[in-house]
C-alpha positions as CSV (number, residue, x, y, z in Angstrom):
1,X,0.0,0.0,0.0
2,X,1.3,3.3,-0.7
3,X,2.4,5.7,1.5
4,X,1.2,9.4,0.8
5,X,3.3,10.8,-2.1
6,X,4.2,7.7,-3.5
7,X,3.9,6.6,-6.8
8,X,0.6,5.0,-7.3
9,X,0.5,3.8,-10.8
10,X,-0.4,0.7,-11.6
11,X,-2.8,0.9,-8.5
12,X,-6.2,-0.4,-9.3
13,X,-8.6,0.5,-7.4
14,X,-12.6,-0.5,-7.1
15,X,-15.2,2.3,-6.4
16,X,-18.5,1.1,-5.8
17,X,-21.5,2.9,-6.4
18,X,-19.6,5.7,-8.6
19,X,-21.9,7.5,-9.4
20,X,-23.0,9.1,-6.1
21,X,-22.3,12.0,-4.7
22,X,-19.6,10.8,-2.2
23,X,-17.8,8.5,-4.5
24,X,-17.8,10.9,-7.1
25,X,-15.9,12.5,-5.7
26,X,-13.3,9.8,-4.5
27,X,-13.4,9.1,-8.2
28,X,-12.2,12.2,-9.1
29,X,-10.0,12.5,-6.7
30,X,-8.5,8.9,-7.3
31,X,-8.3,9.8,-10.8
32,X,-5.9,13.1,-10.3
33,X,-3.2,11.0,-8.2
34,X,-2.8,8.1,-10.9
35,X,-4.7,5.5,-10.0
36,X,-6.8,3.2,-12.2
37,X,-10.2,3.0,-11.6
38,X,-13.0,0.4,-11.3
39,X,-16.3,1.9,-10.8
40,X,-19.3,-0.2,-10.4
41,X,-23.0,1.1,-11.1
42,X,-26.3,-0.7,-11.8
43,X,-26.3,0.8,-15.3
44,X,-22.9,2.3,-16.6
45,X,-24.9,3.9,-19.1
46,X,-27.6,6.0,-17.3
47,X,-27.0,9.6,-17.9
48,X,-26.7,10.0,-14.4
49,X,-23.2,8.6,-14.6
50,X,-22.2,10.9,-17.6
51,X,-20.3,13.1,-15.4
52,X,-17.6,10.5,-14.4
53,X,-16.3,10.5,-17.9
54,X,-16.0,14.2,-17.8
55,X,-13.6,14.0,-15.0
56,X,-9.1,14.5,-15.4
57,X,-7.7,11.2,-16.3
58,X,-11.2,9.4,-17.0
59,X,-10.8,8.2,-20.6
60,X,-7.2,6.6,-19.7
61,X,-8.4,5.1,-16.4
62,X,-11.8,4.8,-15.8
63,X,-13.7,1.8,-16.0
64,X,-17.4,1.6,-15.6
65,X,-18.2,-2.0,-14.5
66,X,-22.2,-3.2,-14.4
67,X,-22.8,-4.5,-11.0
68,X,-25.7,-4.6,-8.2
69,X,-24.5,-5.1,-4.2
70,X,-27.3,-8.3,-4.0
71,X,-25.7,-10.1,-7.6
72,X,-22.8,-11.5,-6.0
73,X,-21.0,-12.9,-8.8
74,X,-21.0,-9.3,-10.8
75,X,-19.6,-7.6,-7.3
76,X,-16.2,-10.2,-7.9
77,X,-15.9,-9.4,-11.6
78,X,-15.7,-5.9,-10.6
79,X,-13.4,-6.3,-8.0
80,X,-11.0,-9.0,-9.3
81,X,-8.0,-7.6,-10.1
82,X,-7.8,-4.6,-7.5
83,X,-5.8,-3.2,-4.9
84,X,-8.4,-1.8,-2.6
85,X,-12.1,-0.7,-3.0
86,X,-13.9,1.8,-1.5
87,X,-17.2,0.8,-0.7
88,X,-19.7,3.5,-0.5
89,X,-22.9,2.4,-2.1
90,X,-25.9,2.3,-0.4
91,X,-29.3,2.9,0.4
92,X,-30.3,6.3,1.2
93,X,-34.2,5.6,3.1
94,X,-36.0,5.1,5.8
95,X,-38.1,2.5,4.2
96,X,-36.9,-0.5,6.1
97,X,-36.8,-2.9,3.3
98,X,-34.6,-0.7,0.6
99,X,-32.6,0.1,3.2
100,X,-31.5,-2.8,5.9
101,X,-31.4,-6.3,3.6
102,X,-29.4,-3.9,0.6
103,X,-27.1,-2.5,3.2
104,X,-26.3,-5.8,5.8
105,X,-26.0,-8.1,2.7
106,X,-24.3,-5.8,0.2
107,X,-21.5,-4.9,2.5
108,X,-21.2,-9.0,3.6
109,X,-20.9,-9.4,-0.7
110,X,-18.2,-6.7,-1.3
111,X,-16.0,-7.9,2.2
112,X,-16.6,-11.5,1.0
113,X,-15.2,-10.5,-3.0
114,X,-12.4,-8.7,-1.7
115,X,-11.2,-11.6,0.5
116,X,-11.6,-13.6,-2.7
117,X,-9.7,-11.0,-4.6
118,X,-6.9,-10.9,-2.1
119,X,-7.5,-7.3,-2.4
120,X,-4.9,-4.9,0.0
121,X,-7.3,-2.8,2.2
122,X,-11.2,-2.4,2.1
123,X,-12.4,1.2,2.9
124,X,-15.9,1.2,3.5
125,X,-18.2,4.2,4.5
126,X,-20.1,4.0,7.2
127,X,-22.2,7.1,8.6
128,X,-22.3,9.4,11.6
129,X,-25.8,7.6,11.6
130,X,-23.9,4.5,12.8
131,X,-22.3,6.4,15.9
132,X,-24.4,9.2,17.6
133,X,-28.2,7.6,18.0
134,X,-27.6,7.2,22.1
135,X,-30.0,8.6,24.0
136,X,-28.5,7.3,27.0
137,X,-25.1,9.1,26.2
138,X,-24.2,12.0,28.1
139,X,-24.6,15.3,26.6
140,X,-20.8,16.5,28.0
141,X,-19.6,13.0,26.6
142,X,-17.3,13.6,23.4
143,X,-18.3,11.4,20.3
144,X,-15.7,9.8,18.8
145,X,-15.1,6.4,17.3
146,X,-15.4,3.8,20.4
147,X,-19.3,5.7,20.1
148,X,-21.8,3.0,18.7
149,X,-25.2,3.9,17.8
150,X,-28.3,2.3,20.2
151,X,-30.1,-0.5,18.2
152,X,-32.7,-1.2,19.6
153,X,-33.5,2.9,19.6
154,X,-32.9,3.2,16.2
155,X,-35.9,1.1,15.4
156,X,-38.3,2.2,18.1
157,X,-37.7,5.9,17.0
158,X,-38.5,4.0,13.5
159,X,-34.8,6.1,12.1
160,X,-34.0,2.9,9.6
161,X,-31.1,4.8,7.7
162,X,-29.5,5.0,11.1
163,X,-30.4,1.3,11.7
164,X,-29.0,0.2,8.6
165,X,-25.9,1.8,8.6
166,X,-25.0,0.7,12.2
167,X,-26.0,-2.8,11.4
168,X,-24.1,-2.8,7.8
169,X,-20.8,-1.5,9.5
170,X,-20.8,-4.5,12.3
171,X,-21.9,-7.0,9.3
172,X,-18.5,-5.3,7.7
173,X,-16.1,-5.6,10.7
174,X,-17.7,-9.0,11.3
175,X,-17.1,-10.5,7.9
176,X,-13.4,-8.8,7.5
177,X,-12.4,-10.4,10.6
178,X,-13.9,-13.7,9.8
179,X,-11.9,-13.4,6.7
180,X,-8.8,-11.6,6.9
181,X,-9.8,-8.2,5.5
182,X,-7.8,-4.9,6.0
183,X,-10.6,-3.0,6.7
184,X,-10.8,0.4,7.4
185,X,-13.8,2.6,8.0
186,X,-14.8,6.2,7.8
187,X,-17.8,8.2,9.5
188,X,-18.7,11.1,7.4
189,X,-21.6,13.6,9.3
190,X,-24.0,15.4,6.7
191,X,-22.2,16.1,3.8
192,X,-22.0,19.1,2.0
193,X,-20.2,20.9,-1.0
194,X,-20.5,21.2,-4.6
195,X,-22.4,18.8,-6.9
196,X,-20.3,16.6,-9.6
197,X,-23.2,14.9,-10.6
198,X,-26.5,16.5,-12.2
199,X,-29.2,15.2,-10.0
200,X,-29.6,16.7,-6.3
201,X,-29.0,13.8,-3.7
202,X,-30.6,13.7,0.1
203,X,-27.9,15.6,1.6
204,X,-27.9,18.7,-0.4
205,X,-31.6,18.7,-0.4
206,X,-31.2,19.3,3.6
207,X,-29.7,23.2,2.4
208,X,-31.4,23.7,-0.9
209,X,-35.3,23.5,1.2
210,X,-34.2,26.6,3.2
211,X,-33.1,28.6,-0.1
212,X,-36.7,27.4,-2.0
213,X,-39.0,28.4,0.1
214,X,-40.5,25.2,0.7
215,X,-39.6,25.2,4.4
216,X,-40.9,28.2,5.9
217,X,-39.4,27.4,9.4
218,X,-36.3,25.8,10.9
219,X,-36.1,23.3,13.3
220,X,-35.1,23.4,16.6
221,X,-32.3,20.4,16.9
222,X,-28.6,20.5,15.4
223,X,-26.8,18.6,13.0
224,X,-23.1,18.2,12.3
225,X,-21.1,18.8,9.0
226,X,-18.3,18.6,6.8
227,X,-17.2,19.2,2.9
228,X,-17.6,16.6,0.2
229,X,-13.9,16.7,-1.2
230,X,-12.4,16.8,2.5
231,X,-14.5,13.3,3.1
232,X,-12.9,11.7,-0.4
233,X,-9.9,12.9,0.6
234,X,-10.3,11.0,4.1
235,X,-10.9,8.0,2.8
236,X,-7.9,8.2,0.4
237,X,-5.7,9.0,3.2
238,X,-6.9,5.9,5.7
239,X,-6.6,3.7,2.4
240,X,-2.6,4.7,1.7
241,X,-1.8,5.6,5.4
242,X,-0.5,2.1,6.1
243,X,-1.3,2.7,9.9
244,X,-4.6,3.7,9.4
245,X,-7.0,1.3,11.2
246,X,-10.4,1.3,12.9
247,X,-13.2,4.0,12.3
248,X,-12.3,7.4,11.3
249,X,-15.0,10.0,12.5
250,X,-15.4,12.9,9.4
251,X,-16.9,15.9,10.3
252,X,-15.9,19.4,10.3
253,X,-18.3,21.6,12.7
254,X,-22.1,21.2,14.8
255,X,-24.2,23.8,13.7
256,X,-27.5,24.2,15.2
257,X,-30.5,25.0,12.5
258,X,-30.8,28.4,13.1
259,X,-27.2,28.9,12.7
260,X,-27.1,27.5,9.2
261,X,-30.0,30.2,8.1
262,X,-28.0,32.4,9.9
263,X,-25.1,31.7,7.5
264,X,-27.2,31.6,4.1
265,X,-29.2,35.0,4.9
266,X,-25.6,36.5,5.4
267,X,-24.5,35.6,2.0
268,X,-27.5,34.9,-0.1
269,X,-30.4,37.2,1.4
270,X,-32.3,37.5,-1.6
271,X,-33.8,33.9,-1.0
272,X,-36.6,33.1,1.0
273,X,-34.9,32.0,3.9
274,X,-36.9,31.0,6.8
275,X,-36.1,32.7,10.0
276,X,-38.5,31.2,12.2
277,X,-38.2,28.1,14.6
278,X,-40.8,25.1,14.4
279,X,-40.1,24.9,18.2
280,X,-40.1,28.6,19.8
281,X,-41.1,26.6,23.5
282,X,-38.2,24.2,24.3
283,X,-34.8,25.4,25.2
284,X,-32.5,25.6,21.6
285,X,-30.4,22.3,21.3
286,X,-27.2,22.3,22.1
287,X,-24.1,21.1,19.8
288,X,-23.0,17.9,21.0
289,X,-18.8,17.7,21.1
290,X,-17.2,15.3,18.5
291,X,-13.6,14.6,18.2
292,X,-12.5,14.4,14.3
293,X,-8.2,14.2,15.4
294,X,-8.2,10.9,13.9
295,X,-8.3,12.6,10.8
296,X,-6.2,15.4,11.5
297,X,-3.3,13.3,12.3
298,X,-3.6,12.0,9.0
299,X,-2.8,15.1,7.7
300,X,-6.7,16.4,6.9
301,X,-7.5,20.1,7.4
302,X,-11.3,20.5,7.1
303,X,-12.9,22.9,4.7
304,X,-14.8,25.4,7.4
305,X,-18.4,24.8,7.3
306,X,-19.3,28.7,6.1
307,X,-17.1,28.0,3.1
308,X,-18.6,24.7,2.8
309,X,-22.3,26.3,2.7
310,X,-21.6,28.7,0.3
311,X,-19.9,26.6,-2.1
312,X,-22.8,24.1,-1.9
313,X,-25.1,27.0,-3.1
314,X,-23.1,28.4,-5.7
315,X,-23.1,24.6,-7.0
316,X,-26.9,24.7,-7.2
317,X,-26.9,27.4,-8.8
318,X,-24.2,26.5,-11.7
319,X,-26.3,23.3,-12.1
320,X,-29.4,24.8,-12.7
321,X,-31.3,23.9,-9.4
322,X,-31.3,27.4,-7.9
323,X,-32.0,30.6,-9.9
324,X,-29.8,33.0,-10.0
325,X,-31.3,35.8,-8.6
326,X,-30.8,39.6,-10.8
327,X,-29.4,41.2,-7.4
328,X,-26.6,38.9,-6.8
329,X,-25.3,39.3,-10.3
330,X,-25.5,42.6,-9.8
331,X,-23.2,42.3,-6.7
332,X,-20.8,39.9,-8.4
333,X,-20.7,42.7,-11.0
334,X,-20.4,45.5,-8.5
335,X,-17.5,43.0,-7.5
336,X,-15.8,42.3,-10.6
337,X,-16.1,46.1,-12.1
């Protein structure tokens, strides 16, 4: 396994699930430092992929490979032959059924290829969703990676995205220890940033509501964040750190609601921002404390979380799911004159 700065070519490396908004970006990323790249999607040639083959270094080293998580045997043809994969596809629901069976036995199919494949190391992302969901965890307690997400809350609170991913990442550490796997896993919180692909996924959706108009109030609870290209980047670095090992936790900053209007009414006030809480009665939610030094003695510095927000909505706007409004490019002109 390399070491940061090393030569990498000749690396192949899988990618599964390239065309989402995470791996995308690993893609891209994978792409700039040399490496040869395996991608695996349910249909290579859904237009929804087209914007892999626009990235540096795709036409040399790109490879789209057809594969579905439950089809075992086309998980193995995409993975034969590679140094590591980073497995990052998965359900995005809390519909039970899309989202626990595709998760649990999809990861147990990708740690099971790679074992067959004698593959180096197995990154695998795993979710904030799979760490924070304790209700009996002190709110002075710092969450970091020995933090595991309550089961059995997860489903009476009926939160099956949180579910899945907890259960998915024990099926993974399970199944790489029963066979030998390097794995190593990273954590990402909400993730923010600018879009590669065309289509808006579940994340960004989480900003783009407050800039709409469709919600006309915030709510009163906090959520935690971090930049799209500083989470690639992460799992690059726990992939050719050769020390790396265990979880990684990814996230940049805790922001309550209000906060994040805050933020976009500074910088883009011509949208309908709401400015109202659902919940004017309780007391405003407090951040919770996270450690993310795991990372940083990697060697990550985190995008700050204003940058990240206005980057994410400059994005929507360049890809055509946020009109420009006549005042701001009259400030950008102001600007540029």
């Amino acid at each position: 396994m390399p070491v940061e700065g090393a030569s990498v070519s000749g690396q192949t490396v899988c990618v599964t699930g390239a065309g989402g908004f995470i791996a995308s970006w690993i893609v891209k990323l994978l792409l700039e430092r040399g490496y040869t790249v395996k991608g695996t999607a349910r249909n290579p040639d859904d237009s929804k992929n087209a914007h892999l083959w626009e990235l540096e270094g795709a036409k040399e080293r790109l490879t789209l490979c057809k594969a579905d998580l439950l089809d075992y045997e086309s998980l193995r043809a995409a993975i034969n032959g590679c140094d590591g994969i980073f497995h990052t596809a998965s359900p995005v629901t809390d519909d039970p059924e899309q989202m626990v069976e595709p998760a649990v036995n999809g990861t147990r199919n990708v740690i099971n290829a790679a074992a067959e494949a004698k593959v180096r190391r197995v990154v695998f992302t795993s979710s904030i969703g799979a760490v924070y969901m304790d209700p009996n965890r002190s709110p002075d307690k710092v969450v970091d990676e020995t933090c595991w997400s309550d089961l059995e809350f997860c489903k009476n609170t009926k939160n099956w995205y949180c579910y899945g991913k907890a259960v998915a990442e024990q099926a993974a550490w399970a199944v790489a220890e029963e066979r030998g796997v390097d794995l190593v896993v990273v954590n990402p919180v909400l993730v923010l940033g600018p879009l590669l692909q065309s289509t808006v996924n579940a994340s960004i959706i989480h900003i783009l509501k407050y800039l709409t108009g469709s919600a006309k109030t915030y709510a009163n609870s906090v959520q935690a964040y971090v930049h799209v290209k500083d989470v690639a980047l992460a799992h690059i670095l726990v992939f050719e750190m050769p020390s790396a090992c265990g979880r990684y936790l990814c996230a940049e900053s805790v922001l309550h609601r209000g906060e994040v209007v805050e933020i976009l009414a500074k910088y883009f006030r011509e949208y309908p921002i709401p400015m109202k809480c659902s919940d004017e009665v309780k007391p405003r939610a407090k951040p919770y404390k996270f450690t993310n030094q795991r990372l940083r003695d990697l060697g990550l510095e985190f995008t700050p979380v204003t940058q990240c927000l206005c980057e994410t909505v400059k994005s929507l706007q360049e890809k055509g799911h946020l009109p420009v409004l006549s005042s701001q490019i009259d400030d950008a002109l102001r600007i540029h004159s």
